[in-house]
Every structure is written in structure tokens, then in C-alpha cells.
N, CA, C and O atoms as a DFTB+ gen file, in Angstrom:
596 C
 N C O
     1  1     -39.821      80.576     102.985
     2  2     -41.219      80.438     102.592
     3  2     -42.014      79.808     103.734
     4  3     -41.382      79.333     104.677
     5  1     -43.241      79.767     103.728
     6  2     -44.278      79.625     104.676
     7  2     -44.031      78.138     104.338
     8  3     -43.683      77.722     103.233
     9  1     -44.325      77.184     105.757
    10  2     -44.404      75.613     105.326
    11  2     -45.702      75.657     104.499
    12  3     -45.922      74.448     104.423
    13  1     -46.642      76.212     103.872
    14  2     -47.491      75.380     103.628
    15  2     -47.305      76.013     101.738
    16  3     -48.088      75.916     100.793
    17  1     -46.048      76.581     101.833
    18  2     -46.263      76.867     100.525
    19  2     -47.047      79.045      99.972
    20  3     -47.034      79.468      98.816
    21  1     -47.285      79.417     100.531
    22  2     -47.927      80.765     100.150
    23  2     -46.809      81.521     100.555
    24  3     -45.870      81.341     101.330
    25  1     -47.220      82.497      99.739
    26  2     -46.293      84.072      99.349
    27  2     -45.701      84.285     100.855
    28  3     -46.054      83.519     101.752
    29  1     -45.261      84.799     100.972
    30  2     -44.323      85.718     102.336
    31  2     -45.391      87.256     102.219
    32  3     -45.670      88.103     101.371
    33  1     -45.674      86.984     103.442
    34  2     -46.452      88.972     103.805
    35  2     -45.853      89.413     104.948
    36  3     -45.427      88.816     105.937
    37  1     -45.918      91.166     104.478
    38  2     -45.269      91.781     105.179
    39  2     -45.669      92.912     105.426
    40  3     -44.836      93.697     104.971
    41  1     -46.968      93.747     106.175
    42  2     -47.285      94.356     106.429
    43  2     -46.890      95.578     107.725
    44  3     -47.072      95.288     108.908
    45  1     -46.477      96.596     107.408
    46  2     -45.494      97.918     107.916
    47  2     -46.286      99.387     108.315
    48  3     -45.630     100.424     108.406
    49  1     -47.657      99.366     108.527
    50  2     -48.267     100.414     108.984
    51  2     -47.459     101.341     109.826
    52  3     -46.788     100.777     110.690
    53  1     -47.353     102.996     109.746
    54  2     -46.393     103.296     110.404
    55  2     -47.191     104.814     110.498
    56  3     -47.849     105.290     109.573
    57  1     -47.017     105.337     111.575
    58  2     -47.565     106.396     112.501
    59  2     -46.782     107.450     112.612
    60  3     -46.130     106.852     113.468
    61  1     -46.165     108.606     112.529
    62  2     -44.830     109.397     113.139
    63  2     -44.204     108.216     113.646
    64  3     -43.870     107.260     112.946
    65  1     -44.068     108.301     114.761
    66  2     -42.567     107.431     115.363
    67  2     -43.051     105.826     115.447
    68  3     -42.144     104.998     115.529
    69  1     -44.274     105.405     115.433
    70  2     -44.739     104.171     116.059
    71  2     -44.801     103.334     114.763
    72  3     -45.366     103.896     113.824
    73  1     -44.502     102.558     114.624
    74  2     -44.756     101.442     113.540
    75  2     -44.991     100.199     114.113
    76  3     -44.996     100.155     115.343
    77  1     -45.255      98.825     113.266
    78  2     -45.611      97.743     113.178
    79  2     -45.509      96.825     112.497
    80  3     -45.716      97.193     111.340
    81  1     -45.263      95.607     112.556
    82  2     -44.724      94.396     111.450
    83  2     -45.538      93.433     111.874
    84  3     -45.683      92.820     112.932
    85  1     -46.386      93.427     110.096
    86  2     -47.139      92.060     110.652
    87  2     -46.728      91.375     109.396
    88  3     -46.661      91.841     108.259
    89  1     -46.388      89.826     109.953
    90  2     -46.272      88.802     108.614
    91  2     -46.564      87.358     109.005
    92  3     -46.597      86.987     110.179
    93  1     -46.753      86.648     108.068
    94  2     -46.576      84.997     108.253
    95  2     -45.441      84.307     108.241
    96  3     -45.339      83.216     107.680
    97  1     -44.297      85.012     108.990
    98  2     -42.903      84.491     108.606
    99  2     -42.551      85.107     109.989
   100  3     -42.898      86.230     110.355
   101  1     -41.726      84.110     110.795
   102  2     -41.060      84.909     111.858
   103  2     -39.596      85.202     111.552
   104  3     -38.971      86.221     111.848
   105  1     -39.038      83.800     110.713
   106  2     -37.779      84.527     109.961
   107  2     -37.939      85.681     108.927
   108  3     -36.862      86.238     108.712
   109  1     -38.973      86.184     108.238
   110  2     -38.755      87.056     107.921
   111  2     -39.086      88.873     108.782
   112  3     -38.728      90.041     108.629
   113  1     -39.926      88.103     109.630
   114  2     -39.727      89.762     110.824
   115  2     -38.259      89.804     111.730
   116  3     -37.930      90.658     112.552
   117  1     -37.660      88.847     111.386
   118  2     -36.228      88.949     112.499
   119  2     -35.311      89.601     111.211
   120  3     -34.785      90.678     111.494
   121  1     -35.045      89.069     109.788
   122  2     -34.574      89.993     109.144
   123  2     -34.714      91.133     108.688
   124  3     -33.748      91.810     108.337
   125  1     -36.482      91.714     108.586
   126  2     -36.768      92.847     108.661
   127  2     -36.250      94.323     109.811
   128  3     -35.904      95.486     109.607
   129  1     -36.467      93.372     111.150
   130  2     -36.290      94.047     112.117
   131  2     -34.109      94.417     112.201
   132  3     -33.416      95.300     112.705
   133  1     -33.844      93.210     111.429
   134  2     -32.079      93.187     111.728
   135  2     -31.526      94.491     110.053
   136  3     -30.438      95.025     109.836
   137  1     -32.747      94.552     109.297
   138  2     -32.435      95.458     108.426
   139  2     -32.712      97.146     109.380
   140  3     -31.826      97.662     110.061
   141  1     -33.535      97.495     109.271
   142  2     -34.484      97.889     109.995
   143  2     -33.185      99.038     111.672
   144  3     -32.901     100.236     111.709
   145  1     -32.899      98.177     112.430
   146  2     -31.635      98.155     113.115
   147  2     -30.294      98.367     112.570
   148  3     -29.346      98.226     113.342
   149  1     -30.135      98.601     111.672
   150  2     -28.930      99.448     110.610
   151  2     -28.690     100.229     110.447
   152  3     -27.567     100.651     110.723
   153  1     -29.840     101.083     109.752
   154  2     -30.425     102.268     109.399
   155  2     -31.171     103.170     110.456
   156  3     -31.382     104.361     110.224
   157  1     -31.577     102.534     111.667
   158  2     -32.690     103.445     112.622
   159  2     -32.394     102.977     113.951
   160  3     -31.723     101.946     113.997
   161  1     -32.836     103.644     115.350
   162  2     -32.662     103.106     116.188
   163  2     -34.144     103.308     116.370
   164  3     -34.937     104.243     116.257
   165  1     -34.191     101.559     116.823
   166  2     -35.641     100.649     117.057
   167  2     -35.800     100.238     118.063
   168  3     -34.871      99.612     118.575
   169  1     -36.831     100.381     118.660
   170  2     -37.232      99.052     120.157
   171  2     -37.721      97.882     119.663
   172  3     -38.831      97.921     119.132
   173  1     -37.185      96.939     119.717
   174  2     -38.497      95.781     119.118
   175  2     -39.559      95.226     120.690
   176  3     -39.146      94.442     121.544
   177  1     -40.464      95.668     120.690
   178  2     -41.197      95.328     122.005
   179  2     -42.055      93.918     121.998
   180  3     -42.934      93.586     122.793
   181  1     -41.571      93.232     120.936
   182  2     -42.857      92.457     120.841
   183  2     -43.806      92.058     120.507
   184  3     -44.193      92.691     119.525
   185  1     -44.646      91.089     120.868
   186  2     -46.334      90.866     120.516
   187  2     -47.059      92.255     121.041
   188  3     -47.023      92.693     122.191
   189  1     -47.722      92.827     119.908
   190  2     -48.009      93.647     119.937
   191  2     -49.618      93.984     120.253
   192  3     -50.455      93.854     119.360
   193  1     -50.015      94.469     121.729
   194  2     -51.211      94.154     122.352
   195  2     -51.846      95.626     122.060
   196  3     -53.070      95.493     122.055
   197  1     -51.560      96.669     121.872
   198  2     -51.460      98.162     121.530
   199  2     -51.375      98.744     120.859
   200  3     -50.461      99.449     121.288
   201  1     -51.791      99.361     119.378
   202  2     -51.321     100.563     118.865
   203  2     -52.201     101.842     118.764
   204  3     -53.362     101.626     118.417
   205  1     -51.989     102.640     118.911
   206  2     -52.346     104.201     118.211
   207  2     -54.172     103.849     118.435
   208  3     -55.131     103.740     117.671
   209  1     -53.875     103.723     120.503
   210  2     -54.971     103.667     120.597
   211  2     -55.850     102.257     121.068
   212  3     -56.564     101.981     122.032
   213  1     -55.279     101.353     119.548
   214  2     -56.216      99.994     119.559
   215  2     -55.410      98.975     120.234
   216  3     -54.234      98.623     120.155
   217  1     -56.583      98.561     121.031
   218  2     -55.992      97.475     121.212
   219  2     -56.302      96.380     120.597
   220  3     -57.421      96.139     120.145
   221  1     -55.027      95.412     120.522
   222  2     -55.064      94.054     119.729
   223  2     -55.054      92.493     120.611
   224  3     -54.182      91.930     121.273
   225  1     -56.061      92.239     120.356
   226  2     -56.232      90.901     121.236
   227  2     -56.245      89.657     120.109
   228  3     -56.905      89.579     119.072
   229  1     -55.275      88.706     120.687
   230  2     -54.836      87.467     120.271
   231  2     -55.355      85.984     120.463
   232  3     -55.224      85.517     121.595
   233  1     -55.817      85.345     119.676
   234  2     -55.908      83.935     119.460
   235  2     -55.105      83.192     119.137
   236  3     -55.498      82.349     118.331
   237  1     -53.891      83.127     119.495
   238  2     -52.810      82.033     118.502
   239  2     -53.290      80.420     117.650
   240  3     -53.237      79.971     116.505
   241  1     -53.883      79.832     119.367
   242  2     -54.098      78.735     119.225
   243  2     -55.028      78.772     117.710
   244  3     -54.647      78.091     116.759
   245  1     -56.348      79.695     117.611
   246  2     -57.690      79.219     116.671
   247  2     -56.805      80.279     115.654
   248  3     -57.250      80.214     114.508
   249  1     -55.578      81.308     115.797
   250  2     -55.421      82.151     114.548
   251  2     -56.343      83.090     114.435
   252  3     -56.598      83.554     113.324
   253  1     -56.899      83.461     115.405
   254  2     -57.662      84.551     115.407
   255  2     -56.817      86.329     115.977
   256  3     -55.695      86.412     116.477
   257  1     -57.530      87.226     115.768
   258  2     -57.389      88.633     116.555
   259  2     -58.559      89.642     116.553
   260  3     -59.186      89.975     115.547
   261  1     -58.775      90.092     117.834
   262  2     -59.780      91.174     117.527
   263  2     -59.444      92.586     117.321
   264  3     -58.362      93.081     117.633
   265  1     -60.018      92.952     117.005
   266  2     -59.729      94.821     117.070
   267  2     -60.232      95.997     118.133
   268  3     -61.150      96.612     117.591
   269  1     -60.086      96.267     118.815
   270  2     -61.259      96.994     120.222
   271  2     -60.499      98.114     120.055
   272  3     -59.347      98.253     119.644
   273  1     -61.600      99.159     120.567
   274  2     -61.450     100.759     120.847
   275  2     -61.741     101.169     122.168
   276  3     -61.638     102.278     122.691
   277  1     -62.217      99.813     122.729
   278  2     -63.316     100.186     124.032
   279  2     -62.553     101.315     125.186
   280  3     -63.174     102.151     125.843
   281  1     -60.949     101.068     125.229
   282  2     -60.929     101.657     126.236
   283  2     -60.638     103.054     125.786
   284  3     -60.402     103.962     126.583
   285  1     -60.660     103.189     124.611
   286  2     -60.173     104.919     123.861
   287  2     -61.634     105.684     123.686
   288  3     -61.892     106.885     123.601
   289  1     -62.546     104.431     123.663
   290  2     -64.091     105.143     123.601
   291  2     -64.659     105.729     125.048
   292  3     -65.097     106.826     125.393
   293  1     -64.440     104.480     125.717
   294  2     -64.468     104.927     127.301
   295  2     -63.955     106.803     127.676
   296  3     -64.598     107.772     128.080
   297  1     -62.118     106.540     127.181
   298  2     -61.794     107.945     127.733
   299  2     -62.448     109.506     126.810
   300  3     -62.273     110.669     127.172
   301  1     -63.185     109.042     125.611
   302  2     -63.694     109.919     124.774
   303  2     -65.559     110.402     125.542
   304  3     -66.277     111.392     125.407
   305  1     -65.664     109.410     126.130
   306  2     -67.073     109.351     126.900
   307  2     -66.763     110.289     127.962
   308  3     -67.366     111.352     128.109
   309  1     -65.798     109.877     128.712
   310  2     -65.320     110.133     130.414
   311  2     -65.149     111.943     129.980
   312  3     -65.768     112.902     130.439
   313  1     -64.079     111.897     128.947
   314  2     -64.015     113.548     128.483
   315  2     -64.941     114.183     128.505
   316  3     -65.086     115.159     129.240
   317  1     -65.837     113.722     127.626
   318  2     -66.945     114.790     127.262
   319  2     -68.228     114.710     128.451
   320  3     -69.352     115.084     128.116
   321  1     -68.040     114.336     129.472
   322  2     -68.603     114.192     130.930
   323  2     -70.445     112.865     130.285
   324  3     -71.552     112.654     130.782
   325  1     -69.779     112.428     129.134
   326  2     -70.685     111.208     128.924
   327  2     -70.512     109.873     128.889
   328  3     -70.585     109.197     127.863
   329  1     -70.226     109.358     130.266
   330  2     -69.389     107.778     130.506
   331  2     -71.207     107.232     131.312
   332  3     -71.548     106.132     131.747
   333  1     -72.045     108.626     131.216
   334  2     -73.423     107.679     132.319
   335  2     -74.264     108.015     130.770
   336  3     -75.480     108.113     130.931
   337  1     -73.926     108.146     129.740
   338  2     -75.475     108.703     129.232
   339  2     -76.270     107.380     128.123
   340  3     -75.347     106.578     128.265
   341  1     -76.765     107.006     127.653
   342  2     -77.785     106.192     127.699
   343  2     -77.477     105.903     126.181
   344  3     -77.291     106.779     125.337
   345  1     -77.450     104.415     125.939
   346  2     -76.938     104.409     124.629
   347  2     -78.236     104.825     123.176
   348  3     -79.419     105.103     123.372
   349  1     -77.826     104.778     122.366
   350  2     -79.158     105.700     121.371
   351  2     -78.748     104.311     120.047
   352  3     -77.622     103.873     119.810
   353  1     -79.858     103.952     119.485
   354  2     -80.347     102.817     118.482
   355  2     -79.089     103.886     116.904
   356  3     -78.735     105.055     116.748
   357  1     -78.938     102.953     116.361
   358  2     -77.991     103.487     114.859
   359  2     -79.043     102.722     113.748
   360  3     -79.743     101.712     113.685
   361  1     -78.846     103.339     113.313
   362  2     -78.939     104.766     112.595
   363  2     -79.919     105.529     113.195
   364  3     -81.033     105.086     113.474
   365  1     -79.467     106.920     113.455
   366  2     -80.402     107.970     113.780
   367  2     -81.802     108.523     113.489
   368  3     -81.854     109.558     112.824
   369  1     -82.619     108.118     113.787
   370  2     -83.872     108.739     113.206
   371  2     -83.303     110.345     111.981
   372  3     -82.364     111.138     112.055
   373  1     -84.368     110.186     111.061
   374  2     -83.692     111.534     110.062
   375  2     -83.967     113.125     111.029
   376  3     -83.256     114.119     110.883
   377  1     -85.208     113.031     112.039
   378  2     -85.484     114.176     112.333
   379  2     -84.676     114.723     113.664
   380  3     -85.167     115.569     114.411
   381  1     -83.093     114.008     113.908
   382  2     -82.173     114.404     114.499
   383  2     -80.997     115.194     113.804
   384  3     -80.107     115.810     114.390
   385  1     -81.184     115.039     112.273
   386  2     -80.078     115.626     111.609
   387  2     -80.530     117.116     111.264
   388  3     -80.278     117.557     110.143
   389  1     -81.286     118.009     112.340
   390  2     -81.228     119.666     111.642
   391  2     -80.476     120.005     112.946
   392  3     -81.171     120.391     113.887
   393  1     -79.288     119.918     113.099
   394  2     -78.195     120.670     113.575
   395  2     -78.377     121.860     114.074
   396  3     -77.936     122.705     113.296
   397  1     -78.950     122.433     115.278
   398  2     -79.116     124.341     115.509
   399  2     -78.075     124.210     116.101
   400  3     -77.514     123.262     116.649
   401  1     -77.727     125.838     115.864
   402  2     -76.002     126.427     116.496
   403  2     -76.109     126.796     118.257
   404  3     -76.642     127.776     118.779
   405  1     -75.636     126.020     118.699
   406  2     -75.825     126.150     120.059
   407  2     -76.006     127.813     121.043
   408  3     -76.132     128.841     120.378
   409  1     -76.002     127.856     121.818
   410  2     -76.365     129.101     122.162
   411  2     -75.046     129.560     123.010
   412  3     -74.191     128.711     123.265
   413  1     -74.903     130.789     123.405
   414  2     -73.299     131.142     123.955
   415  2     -73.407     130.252     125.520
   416  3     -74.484     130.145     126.107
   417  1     -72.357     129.769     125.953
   418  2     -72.576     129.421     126.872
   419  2     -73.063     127.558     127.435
   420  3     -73.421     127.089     128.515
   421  1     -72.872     127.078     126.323
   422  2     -73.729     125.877     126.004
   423  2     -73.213     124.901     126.805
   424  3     -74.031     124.207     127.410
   425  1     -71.765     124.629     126.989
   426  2     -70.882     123.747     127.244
   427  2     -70.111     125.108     128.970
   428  3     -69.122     125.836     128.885
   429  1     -71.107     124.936     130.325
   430  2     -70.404     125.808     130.903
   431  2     -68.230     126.026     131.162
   432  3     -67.507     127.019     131.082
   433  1     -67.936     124.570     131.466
   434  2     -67.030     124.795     131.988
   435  2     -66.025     124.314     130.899
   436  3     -65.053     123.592     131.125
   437  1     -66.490     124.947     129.363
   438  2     -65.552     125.442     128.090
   439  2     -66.038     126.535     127.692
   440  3     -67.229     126.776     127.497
   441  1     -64.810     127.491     127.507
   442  2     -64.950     129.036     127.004
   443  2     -65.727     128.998     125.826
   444  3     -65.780     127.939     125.201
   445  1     -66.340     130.000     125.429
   446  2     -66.749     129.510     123.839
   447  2     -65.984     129.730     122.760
   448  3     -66.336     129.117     121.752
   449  1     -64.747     130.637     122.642
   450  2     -63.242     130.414     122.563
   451  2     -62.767     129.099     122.299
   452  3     -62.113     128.988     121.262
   453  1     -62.937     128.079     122.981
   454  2     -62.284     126.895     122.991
   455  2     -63.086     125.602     122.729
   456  3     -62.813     124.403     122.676
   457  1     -64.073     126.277     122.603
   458  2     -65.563     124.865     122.255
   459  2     -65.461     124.679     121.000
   460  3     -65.697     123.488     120.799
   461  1     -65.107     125.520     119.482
   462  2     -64.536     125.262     118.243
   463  2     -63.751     124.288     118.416
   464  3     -64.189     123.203     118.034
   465  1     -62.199     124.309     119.098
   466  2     -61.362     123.466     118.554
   467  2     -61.722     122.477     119.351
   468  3     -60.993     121.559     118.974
   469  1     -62.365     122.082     120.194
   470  2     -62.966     121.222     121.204
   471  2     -63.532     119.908     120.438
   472  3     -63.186     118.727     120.409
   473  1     -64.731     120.788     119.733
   474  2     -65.382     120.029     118.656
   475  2     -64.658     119.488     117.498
   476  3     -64.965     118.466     116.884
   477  1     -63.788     120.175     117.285
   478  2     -63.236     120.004     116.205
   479  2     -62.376     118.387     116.739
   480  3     -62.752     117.304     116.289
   481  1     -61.282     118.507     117.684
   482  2     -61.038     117.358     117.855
   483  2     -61.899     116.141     118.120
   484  3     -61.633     114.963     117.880
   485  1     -62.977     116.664     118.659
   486  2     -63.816     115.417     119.239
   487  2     -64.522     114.837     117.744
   488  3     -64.472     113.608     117.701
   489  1     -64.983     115.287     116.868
   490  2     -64.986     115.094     115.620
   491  2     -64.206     114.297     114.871
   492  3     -64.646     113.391     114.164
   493  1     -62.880     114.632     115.005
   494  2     -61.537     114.336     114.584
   495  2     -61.558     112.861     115.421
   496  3     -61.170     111.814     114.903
   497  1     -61.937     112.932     116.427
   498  2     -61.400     111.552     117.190
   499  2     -62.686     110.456     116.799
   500  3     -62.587     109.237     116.944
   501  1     -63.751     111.071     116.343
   502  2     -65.206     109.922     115.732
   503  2     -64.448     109.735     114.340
   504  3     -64.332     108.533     114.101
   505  1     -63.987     110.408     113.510
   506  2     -63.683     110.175     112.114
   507  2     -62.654     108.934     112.239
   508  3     -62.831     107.929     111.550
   509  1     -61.632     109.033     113.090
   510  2     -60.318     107.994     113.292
   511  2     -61.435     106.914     113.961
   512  3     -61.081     105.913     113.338
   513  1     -62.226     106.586     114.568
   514  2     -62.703     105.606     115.085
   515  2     -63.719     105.064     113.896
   516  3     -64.142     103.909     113.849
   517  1     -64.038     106.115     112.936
   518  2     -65.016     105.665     111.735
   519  2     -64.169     104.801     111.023
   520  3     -64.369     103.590     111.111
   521  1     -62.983     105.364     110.128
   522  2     -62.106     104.264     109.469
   523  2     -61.571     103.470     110.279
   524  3     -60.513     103.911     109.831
   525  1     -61.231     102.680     111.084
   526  2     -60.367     102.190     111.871
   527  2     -61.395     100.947     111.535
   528  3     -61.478     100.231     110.537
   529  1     -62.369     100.981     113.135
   530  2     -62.946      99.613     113.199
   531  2     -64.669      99.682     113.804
   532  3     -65.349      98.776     114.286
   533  1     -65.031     101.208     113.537
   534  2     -66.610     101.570     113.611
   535  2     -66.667     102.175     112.290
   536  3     -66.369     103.353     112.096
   537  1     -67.200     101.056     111.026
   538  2     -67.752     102.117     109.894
   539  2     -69.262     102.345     110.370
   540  3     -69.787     103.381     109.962
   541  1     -69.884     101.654     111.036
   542  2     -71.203     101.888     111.290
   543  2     -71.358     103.672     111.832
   544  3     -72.493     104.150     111.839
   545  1     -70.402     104.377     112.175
   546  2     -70.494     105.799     112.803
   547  2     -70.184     106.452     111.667
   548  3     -70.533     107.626     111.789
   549  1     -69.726     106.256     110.689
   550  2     -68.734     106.929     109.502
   551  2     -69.593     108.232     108.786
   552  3     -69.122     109.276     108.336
   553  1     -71.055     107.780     108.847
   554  2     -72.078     108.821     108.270
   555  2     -71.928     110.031     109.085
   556  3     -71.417     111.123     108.837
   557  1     -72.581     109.491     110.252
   558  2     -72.756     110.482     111.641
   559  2     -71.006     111.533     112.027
   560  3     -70.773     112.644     112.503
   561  1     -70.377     110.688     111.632
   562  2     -68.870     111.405     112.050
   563  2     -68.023     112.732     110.875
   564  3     -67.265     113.702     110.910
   565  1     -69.013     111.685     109.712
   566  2     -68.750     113.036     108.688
   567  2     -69.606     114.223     108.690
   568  3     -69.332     115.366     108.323
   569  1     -70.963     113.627     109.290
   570  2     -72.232     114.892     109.505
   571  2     -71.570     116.005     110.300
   572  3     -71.279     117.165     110.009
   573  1     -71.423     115.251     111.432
   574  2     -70.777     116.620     112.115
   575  2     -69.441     116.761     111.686
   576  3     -68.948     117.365     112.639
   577  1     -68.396     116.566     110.734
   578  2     -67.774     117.100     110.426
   579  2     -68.347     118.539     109.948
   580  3     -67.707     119.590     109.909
   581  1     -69.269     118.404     109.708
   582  2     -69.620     119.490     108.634
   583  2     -70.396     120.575     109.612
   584  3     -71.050     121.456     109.053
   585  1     -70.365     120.553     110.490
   586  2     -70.305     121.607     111.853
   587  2     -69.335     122.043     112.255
   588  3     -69.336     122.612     113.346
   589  1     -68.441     121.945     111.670
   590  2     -66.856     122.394     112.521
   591  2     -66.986     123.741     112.953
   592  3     -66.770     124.004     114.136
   593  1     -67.317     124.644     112.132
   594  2     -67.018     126.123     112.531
   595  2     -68.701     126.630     112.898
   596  3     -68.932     127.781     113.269
């Protein structure tokens, strides 16, 4: 049990191959991890500064952690050749949401063949950044969901 008396937590978020153990017990992540090591072959890597993307930054001393995307937003900017373009106020004015279908050719150096699934991921990658740790985008990320095709 925790010295101060509260429940034991044990939180196991898990990805395809990547997982994570978070708790208030270090004896209980060493028996998790020694169960865990039975049944599966595991890396245990550690304090965990990284996952699926986010990075996790630590306070021990105050018990704090933050959550950042910055450098997955960065390479989502750098992709779409917008790492210079000018940041825009949230929520969107309403008379930005009539969507016209771009014209052939829109995006030169993507086929228009490949500008569907293009969008589609880049979409895909605002929606994972909407639940995660930007709900403030969550509107805008489902809007253009609804442009996919």
C-alpha cells in the first residue's frame, strides 16, 4: 500500500506493440513488470519521456507532468510545407467553414490520385491530436473529417 494510506493504481494504456505502466507504487510496477516477463518478452526502458508520439515531461520534485505534441506538430507543419505560415486566432470565424472542392492540380507536387489519402491521413493525424491533448481543435478536426472524399 501507498505510505499515506490510498488505493494502489495501475494504469496500462497499450498501443499494438508499445505499452505503459503508470502507478503510485514502485513495488507494484516491479511485480507487474516480473508478471508481465513470464508470459511476454518485454523491454522495460524506464522513465518514460515518449509515447506514440507524446512527449512526457517530468516534475518529480513538485509531482507534476506535462503533456506536449510540439515536436509531432512541428513534423505535421514541416510535411505539409507549413512550418513558416502564420498562426490563425481559434475558433474560426463561421464564414471559413463553406469548404469548395479544390481544383485539379491544387497541391502541385501531389498527384491528385494521392491527395485523397493524403488528406485523409492528415485529418487522421488532427483527430489523434484532438483527443489526446488539443480538444480546442476537436470541432475543426471533425469538420474536415467530413471532407474526406
Amino acid at each position: 500500500m501507498p505510505l499515506d494510506g490510498s488505493p494502489l493504481v495501475l494504469y496500462v494504456p497499450l498501443h499494438v506493440d508499445d505499452g505503459l505502466a503508470i502507478t503510485n507504487s514502485s513495488p507494484l510496477y516491479q511485480w507487474f513488470i516480473k508478471m508481465l516477463k513470464r508470459r511476454l518478452l518485454i523491454i522495460d526502458m524506464g522513465l518514460c519521456e515518449k509515447f506514440l508520439n507524446l512527449l512526457i515531461i517530468h516534475d518529480r520534485a513538485k509531482r507534476r507532468a506535462w503533456l506536449s505534441f510540439h515536436v509531432y506538430i512541428a513534423e505535421l507543419l514541416e510535411e505539409w510545407n507549413l512550418a513558416n505560415c502564420k498562426a490563425a486566432i481559434t475558433p474560426f470565424p463561421s464564414k471559413h467553414l463553406d469548404l469548395q472542392p479544390a481544383p485539379p492540380n491544387a497541391v502541385p507536387d501531389v498527384s491528385d490520385a494521392d491527395l485523397i489519402p493524403k488528406y485523409q491521413r492528415l485529418v487522421g493525424c488532427l483527430l489523434y491530436l484532438a483527443i489526446t491533448t488539443r480538444p480546442d481543435i476537436s470541432y475543426y478536426a471533425m469538420w474536415l473529417g467530413q471532407h474526406n472524399t
